[in-house]
VEXDRENRO-556975 format. One record per residue: x, y, z of N, C-alpha, C in turn; residue in three letters. Coordinates in steps of 0.02 Angstrom, whole numbers, padded with zeros to 5 digits, always signed. Each point is the difference from the previous one (the first is absolute). Example, Ala and Ser with C-alpha at 12.3 -4.5 7.8 and 13.67 -1.06 7.14 Angstrom:
# residues 2
+00660-00284+00390-00045+00059+00000+00045+00060+00000Ala -00018+00053-00036+00042+00059+00003-00039+00055+00037Ser 
# end
This chain:
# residues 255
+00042-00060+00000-00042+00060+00000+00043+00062+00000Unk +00066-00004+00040+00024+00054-00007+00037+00026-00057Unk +00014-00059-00042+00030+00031-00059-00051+00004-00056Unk -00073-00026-00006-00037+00021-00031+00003+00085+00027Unk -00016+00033+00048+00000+00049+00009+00052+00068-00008Unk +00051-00023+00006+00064+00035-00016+00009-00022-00110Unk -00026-00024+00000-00025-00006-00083-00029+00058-00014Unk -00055-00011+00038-00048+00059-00014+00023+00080+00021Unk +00032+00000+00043+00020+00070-00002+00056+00008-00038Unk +00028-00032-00038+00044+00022-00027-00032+00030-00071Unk -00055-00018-00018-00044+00016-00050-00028+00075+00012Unk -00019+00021-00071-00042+00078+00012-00051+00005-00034Unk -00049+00021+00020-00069+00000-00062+00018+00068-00047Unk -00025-00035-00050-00039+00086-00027-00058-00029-00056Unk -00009+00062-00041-00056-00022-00056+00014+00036-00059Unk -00019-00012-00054+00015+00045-00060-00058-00015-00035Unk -00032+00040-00030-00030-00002-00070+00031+00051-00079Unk -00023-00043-00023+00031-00015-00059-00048-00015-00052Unk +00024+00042-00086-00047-00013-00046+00039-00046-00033Unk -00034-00061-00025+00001-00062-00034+00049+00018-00039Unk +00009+00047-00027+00059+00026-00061+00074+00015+00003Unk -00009+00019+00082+00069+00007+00036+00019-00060+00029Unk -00030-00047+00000+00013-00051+00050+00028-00059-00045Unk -00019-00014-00086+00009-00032-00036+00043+00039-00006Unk +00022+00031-00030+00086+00027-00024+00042-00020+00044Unk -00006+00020+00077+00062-00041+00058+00001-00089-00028Unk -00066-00016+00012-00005-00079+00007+00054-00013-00083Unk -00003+00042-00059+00009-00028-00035+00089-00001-00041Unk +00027+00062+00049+00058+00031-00007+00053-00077+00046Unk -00045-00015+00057+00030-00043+00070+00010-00072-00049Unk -00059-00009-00023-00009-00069-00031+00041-00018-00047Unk +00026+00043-00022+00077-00002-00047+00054-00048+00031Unk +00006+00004+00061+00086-00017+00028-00041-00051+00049Unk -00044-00001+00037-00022-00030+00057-00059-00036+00010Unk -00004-00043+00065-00075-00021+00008-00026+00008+00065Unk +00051+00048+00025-00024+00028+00076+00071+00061+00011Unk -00039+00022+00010+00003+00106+00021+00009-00024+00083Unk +00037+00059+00029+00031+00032+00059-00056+00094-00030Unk -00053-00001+00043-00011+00087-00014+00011+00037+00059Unk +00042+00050-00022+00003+00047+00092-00049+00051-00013Unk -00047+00017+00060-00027+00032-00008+00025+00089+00059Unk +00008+00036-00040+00018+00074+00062-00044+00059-00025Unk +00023+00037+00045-00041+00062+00012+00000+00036-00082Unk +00035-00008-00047+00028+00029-00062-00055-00043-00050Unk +00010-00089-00006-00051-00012-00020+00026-00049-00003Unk -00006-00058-00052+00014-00053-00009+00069-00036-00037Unk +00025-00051-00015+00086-00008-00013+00000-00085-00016Unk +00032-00012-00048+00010-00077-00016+00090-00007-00008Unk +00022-00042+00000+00055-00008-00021+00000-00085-00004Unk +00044-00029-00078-00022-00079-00010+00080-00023-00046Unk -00004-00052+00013+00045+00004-00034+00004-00071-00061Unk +00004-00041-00042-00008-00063-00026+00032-00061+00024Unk -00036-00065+00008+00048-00039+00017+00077-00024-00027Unk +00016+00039-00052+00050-00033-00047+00031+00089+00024Unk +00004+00044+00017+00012+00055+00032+00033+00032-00060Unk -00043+00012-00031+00023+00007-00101-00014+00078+00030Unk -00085-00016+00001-00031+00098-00003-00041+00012+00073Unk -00003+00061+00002-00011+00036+00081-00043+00042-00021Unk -00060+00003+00044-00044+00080-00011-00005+00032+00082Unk -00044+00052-00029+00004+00072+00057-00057+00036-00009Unk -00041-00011+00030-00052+00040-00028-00039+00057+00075Unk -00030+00049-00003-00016+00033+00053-00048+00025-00023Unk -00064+00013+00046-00064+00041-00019-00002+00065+00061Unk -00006+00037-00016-00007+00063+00035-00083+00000+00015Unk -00014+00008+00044-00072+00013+00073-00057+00003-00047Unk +00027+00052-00053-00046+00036-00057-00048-00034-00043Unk +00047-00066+00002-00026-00044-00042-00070-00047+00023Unk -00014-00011+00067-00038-00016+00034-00064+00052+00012Unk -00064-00053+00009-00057+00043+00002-00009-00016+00095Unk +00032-00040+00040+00014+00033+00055+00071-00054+00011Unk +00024+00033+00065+00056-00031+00015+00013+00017+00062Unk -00031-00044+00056+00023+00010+00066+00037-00072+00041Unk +00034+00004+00058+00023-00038+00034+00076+00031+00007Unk +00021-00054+00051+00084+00010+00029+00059-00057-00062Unk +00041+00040+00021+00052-00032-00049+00008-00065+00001Unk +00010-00050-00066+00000-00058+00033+00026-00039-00073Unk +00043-00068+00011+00000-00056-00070-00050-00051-00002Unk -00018-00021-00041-00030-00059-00019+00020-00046-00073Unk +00013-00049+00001-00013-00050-00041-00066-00045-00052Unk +00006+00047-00064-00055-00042-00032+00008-00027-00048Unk -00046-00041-00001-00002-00057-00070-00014+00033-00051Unk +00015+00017-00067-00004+00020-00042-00070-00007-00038Unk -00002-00065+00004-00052-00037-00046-00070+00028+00047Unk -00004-00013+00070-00061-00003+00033-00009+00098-00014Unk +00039+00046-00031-00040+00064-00012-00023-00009-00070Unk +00047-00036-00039-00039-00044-00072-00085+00010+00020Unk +00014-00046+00036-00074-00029+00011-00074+00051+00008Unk +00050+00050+00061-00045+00047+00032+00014+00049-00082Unk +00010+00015-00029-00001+00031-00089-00062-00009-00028Unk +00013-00070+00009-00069-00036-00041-00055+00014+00020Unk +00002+00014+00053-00076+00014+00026-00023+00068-00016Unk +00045+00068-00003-00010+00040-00029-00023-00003-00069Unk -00029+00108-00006-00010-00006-00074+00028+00074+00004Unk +00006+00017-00061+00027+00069-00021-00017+00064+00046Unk +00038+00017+00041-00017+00068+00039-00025-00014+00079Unk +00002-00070+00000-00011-00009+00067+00050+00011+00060Unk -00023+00016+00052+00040+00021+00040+00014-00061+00083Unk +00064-00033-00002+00000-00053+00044+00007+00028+00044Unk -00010-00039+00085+00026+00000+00041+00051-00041+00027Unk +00061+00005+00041+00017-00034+00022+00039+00015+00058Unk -00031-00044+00019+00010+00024+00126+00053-00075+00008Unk +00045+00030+00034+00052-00055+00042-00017-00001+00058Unk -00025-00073+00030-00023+00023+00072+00052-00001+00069Unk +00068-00001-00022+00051+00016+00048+00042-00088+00019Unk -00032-00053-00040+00028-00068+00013+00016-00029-00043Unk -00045-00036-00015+00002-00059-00072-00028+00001-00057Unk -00054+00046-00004-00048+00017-00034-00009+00056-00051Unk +00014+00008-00066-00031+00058-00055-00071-00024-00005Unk -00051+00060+00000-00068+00003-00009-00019+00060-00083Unk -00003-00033-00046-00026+00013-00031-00080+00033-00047Unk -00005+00050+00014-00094-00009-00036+00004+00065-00059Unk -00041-00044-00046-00006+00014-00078-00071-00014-00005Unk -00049+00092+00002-00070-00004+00011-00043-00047+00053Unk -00024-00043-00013-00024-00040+00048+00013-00052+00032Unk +00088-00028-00026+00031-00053+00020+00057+00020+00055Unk -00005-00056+00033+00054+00013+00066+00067-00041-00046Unk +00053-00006+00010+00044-00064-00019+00058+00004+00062Unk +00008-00052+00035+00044-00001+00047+00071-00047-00010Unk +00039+00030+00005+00077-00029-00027+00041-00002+00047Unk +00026-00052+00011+00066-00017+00053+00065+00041-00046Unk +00041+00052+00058+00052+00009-00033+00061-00028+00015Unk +00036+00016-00020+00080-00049+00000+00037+00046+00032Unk +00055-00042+00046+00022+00037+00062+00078+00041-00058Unk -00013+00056+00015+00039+00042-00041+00079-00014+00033Unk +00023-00041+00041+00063-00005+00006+00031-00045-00052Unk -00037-00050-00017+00024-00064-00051-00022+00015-00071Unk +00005+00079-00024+00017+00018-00053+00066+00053-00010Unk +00013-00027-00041+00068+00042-00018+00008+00068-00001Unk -00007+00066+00035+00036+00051-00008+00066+00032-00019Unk -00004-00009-00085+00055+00010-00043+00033+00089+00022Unk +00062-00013-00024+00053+00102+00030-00011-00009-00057Unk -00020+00064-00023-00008+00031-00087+00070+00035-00002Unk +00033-00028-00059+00055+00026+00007+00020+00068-00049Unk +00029+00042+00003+00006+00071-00043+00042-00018-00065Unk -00069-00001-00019+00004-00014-00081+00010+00064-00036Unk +00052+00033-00049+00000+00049-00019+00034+00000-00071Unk -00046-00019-00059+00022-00012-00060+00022+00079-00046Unk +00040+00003-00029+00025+00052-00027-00063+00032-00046Unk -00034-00028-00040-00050+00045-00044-00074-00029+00007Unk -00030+00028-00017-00078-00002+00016-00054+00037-00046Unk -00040-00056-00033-00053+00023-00032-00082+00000+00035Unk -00051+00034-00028-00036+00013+00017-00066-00017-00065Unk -00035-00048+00011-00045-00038-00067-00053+00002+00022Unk -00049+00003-00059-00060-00060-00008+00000-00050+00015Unk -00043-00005+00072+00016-00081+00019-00024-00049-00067Unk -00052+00024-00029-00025-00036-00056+00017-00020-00045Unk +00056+00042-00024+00070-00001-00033+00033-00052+00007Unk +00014-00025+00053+00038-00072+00018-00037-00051+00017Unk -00064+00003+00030-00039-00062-00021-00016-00015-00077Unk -00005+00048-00051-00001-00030-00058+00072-00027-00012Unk +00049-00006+00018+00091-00012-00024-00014-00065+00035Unk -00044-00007+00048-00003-00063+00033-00025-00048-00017Unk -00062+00017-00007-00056-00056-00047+00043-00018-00087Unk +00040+00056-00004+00038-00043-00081+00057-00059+00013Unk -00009+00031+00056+00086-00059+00041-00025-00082+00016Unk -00046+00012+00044-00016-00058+00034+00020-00067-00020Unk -00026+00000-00075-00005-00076-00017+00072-00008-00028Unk +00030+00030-00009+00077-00034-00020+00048+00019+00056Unk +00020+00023+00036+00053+00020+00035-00016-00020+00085Unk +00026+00014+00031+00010-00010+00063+00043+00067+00059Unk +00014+00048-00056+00039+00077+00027+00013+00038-00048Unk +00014+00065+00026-00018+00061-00032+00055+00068+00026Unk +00023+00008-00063+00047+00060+00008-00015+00076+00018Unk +00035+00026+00021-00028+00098-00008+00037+00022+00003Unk +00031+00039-00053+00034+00056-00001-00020+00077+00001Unk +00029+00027+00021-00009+00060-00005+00058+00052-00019Unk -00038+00035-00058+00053+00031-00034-00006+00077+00017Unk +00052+00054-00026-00030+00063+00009-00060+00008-00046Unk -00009-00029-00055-00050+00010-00067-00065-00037+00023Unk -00002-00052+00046-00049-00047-00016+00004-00055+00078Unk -00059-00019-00010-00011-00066+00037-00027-00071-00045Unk +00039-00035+00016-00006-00070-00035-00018-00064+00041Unk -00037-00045-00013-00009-00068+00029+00015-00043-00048Unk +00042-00053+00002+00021-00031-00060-00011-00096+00048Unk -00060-00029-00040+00016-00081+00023+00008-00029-00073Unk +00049-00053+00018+00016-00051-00042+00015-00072+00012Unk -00034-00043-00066-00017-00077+00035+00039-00024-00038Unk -00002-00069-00034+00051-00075-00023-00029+00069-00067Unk -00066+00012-00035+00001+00009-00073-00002+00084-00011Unk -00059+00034+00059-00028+00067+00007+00012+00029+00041Unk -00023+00074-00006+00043+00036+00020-00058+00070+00016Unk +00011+00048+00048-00054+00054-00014+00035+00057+00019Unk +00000+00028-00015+00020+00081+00012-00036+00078+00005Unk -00003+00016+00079-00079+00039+00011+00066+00066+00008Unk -00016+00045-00045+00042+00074-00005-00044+00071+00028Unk +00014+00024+00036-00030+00059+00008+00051+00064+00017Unk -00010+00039-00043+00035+00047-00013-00008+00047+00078Unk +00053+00060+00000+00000+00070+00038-00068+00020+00013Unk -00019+00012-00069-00065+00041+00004-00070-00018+00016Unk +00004-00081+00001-00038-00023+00017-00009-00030+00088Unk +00039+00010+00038+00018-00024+00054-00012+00072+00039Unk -00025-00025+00088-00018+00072+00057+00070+00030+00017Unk +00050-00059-00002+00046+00038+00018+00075-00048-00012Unk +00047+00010-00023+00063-00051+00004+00069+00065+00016Unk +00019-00056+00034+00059+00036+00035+00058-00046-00005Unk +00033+00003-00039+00091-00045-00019+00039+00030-00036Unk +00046+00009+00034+00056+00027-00007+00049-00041-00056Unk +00004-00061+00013+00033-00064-00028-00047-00051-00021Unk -00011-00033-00047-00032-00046-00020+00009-00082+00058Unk -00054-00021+00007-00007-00059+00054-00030-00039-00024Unk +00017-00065+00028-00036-00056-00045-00003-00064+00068Unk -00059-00037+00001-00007-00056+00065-00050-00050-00050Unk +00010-00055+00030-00043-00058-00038-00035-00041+00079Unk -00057+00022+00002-00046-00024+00063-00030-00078-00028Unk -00039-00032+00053-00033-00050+00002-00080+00027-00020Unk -00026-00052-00069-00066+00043-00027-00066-00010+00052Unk +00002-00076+00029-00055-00018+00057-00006+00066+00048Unk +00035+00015+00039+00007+00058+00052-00012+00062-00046Unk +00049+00024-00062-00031+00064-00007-00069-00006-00027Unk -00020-00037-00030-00056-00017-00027-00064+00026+00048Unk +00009-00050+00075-00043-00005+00040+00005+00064+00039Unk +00033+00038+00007+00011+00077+00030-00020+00037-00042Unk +00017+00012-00058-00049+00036-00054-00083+00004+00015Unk -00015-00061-00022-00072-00020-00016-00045+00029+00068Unk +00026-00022+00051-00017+00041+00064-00016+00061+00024Unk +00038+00056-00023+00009+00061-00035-00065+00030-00002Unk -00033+00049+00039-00081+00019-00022+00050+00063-00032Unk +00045+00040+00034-00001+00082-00035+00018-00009-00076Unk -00005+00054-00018+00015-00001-00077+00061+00029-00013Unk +00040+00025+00054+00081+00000-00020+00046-00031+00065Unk +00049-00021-00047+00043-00053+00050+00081+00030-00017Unk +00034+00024+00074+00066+00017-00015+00030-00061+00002Unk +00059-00029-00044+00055-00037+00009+00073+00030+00006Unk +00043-00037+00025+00051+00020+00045+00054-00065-00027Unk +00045+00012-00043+00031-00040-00044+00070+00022+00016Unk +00052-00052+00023+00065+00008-00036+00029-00063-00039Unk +00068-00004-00011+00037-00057-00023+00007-00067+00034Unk -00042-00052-00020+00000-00054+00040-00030+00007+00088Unk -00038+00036-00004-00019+00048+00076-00059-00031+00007Unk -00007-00011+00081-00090-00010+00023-00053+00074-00046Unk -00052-00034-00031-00027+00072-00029-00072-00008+00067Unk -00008+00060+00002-00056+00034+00042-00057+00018-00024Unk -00053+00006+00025-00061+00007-00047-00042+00044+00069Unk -00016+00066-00035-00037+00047+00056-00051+00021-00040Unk -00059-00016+00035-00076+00029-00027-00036+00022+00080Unk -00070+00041-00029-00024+00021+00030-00068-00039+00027Unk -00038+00006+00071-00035-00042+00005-00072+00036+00027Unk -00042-00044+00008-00071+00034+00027-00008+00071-00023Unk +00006-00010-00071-00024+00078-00017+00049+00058+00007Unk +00069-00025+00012+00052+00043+00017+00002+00030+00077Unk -00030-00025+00040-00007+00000+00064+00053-00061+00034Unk +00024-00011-00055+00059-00083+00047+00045-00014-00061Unk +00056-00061+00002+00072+00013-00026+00014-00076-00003Unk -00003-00030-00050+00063-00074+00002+00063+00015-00022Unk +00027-00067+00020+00061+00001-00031+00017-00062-00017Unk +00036-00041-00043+00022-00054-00020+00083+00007-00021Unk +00022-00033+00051+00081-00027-00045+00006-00090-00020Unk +00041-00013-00067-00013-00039-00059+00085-00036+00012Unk +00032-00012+00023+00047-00040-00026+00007-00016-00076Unk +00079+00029-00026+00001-00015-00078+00034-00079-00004Unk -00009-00009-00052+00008-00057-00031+00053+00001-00041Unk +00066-00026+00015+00083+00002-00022-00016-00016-00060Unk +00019+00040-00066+00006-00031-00056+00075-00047+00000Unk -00028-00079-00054+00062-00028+00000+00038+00030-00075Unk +00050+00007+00033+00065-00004-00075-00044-00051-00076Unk 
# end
């Protein structure tokens, strides 16, 4: 009994609501690398950090207070299953607004209109809290995320990874398989913003960038590129009220 109890205070309640729209973009940014989240919750707002089991790619993501249609309680972590907010998704529909109350122990309480859904969470010590390490690639473009999901969908079926250079003139994605080959070019003028000094070039893994892309609700995505370098991926979230981040481990070209 007594360490059920010292369990329990080590726990903190709070509650958040949340519109169905903000809540699928986290679930769907997380679901990339993981199948259970560490979320801290503080006075600022909410915070993920995950990292993959093959410890290839790492995200970062933060929602500012703003983003929430309320947000009260004391600071606190919890551990959740990825899939079981899947679930609570489904029950939504467009514009709906969830709840969800931690009742300070074992328990996420879920309700979506007239449904309760009650979820055991996972004790947030026996997930990994990855050190994000200072990633700082020499040049950086600024795209149409849409832009590179189309470079993606031409890739898929032959290749397995995907180049990017960045030039002073241009941004390029270049995949190539045993026969084909694709080459997605976008000029200066067409791009929000590119900044290189020196031309850079990295060859990533296509599964991961693929699945970080597609995830992607904003419609522009900075990348953060050097030579053979972890590349970074910073977009905006909940309406520009919140911030991910993704670092990518490159993929050694062989001789």
């Amino acid at each position: 009994m007594g360490a059920d109890v010292s369990r329990a205070e080590a726990y903190r309640m709070f509650k958040l609501r949340i519109k169905m729209e903000n809540l699928r973009e986290v679930v769907e940014v997380v679901s990339t690398l993981v199948s259970e989240v560490k979320l801290s919750v503080s006075k600022d707002g909410l915070e993920a950090k995950a990292v993959d089991p093959s410890h290839v790619a790492m995200l970062v993501l933060k929602l500012q207070k703003a983003v929430f249609e309320e947000f009260t309680g004391e600071p606190t972590e919890i551990g959740v299953d990825v899939e079981k907010l899947k679930e609570v998704l489904r029950l939504a529909k467009p514009g709906d607004v969830i709840d969800l109350q931690f009742d300070g122990k074992n328990r996420l309480v879920a309700n979506v209109g007239r449904i309760t859904r009650q979820m055991a969470v996972v004790d947030p010590a026996g997930i990994t809290d990855p050190k994000v390490p200072n990633v700082s690639p020499p040049a950086s473009v600024t795209l149409k995320t849409e832009d590179m999901r189309q470079g993606i969908r031409g890739s898929e079926s032959f290749t397995d990874h995907v180049t990017l250079t960045l030039a002073p003139d241009a941004f390029t994605m270049h995949s190539e398989g045993d026969t084909d080959r694709l080459d997605l070019r976008i000029p200066k003028e067409s791009l929000t913003r590119l900044d290189v000094k020196e031309p850079v070039k990295s060859m990533y893994p296509l599964d991961f960038f693929s699945a970080m892309v597609k995830s992607i609700v904003a419609e522009e995505t900075t990348l953060h590129v050097g030579n053979e370098y972890p590349l970074k991926i910073e977009f905006a979230m909940g309406a520009g009220r919140g911030e991910g981040r993704y670092l990518l481990a490159p993929r050694v070209e062989e001789d």
